[in-house]
Backbone as JSON Lines, residues from 0, in Angstrom:
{"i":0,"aa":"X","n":[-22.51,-10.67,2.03],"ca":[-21.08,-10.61,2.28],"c":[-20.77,-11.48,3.49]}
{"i":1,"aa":"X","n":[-19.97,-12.38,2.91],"ca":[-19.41,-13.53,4.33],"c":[-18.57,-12.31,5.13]}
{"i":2,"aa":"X","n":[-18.35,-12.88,6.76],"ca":[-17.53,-12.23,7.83],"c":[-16.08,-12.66,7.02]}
{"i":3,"aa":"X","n":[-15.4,-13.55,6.73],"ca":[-14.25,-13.53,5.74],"c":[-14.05,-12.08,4.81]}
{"i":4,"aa":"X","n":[-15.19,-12.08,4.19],"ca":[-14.86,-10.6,3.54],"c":[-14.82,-9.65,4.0]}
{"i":5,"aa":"X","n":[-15.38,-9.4,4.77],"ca":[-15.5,-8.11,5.74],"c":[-14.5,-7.9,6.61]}
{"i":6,"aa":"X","n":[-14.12,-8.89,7.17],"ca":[-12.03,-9.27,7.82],"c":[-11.71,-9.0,6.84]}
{"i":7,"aa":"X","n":[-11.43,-9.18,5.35],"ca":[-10.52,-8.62,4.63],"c":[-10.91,-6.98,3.43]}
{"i":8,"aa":"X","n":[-11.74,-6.62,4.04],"ca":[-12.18,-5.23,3.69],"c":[-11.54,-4.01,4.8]}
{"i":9,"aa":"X","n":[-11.75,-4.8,5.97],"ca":[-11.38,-4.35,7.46],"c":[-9.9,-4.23,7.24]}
{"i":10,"aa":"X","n":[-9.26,-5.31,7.19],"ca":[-7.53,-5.26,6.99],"c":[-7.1,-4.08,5.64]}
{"i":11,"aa":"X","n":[-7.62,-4.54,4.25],"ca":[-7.08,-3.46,3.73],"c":[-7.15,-2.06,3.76]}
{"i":12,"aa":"X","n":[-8.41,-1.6,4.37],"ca":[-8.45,-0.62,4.69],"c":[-7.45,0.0,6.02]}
{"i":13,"aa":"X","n":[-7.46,-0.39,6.55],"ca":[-6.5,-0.56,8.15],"c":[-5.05,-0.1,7.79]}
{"i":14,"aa":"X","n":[-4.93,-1.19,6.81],"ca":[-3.36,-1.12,6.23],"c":[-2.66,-0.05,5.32]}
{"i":15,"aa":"X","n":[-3.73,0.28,4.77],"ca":[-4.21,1.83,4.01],"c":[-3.84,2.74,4.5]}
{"i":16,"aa":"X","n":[-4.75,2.75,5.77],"ca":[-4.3,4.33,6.96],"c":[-3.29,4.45,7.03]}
{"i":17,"aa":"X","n":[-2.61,3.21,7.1],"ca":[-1.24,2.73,8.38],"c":[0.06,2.86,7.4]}
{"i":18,"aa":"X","n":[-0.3,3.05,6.08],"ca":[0.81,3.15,5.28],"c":[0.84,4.34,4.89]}
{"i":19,"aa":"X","n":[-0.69,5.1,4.47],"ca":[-1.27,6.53,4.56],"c":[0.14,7.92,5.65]}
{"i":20,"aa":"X","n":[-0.48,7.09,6.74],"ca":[0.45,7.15,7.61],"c":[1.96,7.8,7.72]}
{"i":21,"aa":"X","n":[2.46,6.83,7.71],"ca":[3.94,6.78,7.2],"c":[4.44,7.11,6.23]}
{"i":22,"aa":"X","n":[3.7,7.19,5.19],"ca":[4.17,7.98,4.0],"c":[4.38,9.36,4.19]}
{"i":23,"aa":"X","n":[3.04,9.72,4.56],"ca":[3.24,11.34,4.62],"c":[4.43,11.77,6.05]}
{"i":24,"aa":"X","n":[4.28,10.71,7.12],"ca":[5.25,11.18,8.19],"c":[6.71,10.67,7.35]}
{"i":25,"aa":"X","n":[6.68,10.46,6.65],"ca":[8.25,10.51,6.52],"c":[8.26,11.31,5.09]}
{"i":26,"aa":"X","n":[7.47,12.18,4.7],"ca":[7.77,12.78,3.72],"c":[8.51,14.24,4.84]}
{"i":27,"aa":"X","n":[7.18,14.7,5.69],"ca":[7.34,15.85,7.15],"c":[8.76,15.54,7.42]}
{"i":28,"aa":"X","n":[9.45,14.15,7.56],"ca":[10.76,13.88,7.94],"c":[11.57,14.48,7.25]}
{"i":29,"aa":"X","n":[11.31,14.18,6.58],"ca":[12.45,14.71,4.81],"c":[12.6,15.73,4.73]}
{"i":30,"aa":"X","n":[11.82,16.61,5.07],"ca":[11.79,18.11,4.92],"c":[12.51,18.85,6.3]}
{"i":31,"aa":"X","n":[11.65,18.33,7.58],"ca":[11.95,18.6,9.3],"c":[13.46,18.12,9.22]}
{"i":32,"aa":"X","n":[14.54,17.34,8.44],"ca":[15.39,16.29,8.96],"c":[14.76,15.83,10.46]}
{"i":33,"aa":"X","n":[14.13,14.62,10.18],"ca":[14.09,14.07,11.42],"c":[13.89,12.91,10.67]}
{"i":34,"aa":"X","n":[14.21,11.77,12.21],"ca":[14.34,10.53,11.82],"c":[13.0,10.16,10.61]}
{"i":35,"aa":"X","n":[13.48,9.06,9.52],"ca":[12.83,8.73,8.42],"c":[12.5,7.28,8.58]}
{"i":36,"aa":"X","n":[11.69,6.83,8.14],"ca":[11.04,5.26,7.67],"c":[11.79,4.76,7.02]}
{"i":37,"aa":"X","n":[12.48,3.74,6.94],"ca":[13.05,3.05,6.21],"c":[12.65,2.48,4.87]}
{"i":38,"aa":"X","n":[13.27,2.84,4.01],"ca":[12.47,2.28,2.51],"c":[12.08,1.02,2.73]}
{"i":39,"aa":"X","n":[12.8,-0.01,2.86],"ca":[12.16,-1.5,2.88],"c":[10.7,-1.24,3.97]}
{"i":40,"aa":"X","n":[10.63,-0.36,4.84],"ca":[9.76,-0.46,5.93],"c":[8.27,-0.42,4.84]}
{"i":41,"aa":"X","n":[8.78,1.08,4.19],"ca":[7.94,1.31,3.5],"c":[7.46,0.64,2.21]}
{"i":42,"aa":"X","n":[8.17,-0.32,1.59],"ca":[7.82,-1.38,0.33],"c":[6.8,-2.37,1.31]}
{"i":43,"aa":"X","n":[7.53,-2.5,2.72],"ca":[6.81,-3.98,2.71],"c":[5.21,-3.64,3.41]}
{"i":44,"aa":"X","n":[5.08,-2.5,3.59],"ca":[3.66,-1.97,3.86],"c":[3.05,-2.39,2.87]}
{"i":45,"aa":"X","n":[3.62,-1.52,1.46],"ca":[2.99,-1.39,0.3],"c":[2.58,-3.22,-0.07]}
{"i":46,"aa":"X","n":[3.65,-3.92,-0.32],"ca":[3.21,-5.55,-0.5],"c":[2.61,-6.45,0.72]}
{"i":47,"aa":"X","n":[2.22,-5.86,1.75],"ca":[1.23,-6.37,2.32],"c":[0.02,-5.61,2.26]}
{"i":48,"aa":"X","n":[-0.24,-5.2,1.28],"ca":[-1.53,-4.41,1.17],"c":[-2.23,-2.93,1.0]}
{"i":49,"aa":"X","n":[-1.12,-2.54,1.38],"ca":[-0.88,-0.88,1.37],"c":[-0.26,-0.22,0.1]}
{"i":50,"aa":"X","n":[-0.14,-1.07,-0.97],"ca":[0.58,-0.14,-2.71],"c":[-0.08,0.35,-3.1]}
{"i":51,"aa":"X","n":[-1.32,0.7,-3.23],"ca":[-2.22,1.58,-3.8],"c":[-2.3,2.88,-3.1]}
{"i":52,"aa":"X","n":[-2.44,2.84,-1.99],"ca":[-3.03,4.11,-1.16],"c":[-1.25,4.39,-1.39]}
{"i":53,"aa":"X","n":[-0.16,3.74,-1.56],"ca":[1.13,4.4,-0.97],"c":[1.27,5.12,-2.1]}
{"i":54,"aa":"X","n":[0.71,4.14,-3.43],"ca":[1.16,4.89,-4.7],"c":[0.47,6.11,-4.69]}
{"i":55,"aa":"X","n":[-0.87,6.13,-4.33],"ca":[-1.81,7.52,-4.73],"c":[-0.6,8.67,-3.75]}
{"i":56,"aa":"X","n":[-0.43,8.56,-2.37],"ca":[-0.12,9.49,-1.6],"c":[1.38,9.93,-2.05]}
{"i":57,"aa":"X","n":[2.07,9.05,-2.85],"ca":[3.26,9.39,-2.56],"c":[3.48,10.51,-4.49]}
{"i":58,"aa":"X","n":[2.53,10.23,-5.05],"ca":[2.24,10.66,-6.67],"c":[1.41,12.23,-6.03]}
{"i":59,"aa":"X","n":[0.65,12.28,-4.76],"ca":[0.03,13.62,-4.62],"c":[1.1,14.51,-3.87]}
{"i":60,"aa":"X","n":[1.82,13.8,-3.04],"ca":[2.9,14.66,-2.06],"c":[4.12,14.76,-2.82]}
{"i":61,"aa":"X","n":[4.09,14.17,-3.75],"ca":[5.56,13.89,-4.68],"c":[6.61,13.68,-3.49]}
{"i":62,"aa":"X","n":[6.41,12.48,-3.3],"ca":[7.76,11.77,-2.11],"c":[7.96,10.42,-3.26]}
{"i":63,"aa":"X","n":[9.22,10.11,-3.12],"ca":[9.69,9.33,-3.91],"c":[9.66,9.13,-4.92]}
{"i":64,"aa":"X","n":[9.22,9.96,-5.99],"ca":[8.83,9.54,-6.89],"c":[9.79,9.57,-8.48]}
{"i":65,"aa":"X","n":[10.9,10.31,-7.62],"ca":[12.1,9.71,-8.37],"c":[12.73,8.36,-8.17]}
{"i":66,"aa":"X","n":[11.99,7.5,-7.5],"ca":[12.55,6.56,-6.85],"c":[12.51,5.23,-7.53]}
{"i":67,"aa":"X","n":[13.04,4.37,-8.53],"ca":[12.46,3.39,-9.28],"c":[11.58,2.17,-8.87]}
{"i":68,"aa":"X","n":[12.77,2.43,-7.64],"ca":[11.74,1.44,-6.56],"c":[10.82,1.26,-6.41]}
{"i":69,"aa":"X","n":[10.25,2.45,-5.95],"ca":[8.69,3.04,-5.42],"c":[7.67,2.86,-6.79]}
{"i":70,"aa":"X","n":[8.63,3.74,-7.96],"ca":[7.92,3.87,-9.1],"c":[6.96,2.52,-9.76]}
{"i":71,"aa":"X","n":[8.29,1.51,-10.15],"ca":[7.99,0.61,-10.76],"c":[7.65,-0.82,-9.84]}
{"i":72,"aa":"X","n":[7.74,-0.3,-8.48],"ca":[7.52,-1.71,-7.68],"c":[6.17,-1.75,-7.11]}
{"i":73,"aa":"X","n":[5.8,-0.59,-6.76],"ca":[4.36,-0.56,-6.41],"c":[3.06,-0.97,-7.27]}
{"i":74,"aa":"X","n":[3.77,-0.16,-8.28],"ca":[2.45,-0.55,-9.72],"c":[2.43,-2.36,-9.44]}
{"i":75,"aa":"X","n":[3.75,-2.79,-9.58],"ca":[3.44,-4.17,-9.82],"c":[2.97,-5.11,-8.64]}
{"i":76,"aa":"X","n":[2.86,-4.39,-7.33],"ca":[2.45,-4.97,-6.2],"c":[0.86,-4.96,-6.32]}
{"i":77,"aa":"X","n":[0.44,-3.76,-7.16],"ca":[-1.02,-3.63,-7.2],"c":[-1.24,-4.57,-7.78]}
{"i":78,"aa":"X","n":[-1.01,-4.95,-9.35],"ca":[-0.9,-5.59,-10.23],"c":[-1.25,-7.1,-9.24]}
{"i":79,"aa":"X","n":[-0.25,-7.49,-8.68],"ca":[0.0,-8.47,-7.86],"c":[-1.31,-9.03,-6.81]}
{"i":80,"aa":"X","n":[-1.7,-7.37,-6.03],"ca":[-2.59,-7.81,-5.97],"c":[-4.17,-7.58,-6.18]}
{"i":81,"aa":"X","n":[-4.24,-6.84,-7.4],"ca":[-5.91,-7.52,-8.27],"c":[-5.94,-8.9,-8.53]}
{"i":82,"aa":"X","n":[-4.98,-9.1,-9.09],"ca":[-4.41,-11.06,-9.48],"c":[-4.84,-12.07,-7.94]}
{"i":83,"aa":"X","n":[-4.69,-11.52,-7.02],"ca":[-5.01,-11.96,-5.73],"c":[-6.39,-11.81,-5.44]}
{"i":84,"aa":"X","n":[-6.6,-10.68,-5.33],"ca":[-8.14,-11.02,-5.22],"c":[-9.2,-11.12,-6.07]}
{"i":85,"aa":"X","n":[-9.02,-11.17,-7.19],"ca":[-9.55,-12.2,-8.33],"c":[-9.75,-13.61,-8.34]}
{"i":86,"aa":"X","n":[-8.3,-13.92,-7.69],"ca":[-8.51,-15.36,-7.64],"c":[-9.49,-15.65,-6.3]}
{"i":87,"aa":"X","n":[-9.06,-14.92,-5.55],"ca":[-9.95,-14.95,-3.98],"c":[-11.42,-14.95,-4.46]}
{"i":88,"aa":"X","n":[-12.27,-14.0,-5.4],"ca":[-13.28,-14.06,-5.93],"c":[-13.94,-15.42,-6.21]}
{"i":89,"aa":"X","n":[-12.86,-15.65,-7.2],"ca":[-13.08,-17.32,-8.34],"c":[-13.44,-17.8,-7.36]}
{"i":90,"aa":"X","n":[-12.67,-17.85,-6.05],"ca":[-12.58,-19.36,-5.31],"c":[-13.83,-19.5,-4.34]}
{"i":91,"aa":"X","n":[-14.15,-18.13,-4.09],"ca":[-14.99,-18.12,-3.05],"c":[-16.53,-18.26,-3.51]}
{"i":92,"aa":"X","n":[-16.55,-17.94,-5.14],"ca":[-17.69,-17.48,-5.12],"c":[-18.53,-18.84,-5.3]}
{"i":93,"aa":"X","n":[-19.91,-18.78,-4.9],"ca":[-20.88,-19.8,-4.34],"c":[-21.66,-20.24,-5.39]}
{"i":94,"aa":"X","n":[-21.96,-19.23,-6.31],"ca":[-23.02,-19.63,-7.56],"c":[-22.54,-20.56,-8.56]}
């Protein structure tokens, strides 16, 4: 495993927590009324790397999930990015 991969094993995981995070604190919001995350805050976690862990957490806590947004935008961010690091694969790989 090149240090390139491992920087980007490091980041998605990171970004994971960090959306992990915020999901569930603004679900506690929702319920506490207290100040909330802003939806866009929370999409653009998810499309920089964080739609998977947002989708799992937000499908186990049931936060948003009436939300079409959330529903149908995340799937396709994942979508978006396997397609990404697939190609990252192709490109990198040495053999």
């Amino acid at each position: 495993m090149s240090k390139a991969d491992s920087l980007v094993i490091i980041y998605l995981c990171t970004i994971s927590v960090v959306t992990v995070v915020f999901t569930v604190y603004d679900k506690l919001a929702a319920k506490l009324d207290m100040w909330r995350i802003p939806e866009n805050y929370l999409m653009s976690l998810g499309f920089f790397g964080g739609a998977l862990a947002e989708y799992i957490v937000m499908r186990l806590i049931r936060h948003k999930t009436q939300h079409k947004k959330f529903m149908l935008g995340l799937p396709f961010m994942i979508i978006l990015h396997l397609v990404v690091l697939i190609v990252y694969l192709f490109l990198t790989d040495n053999h």
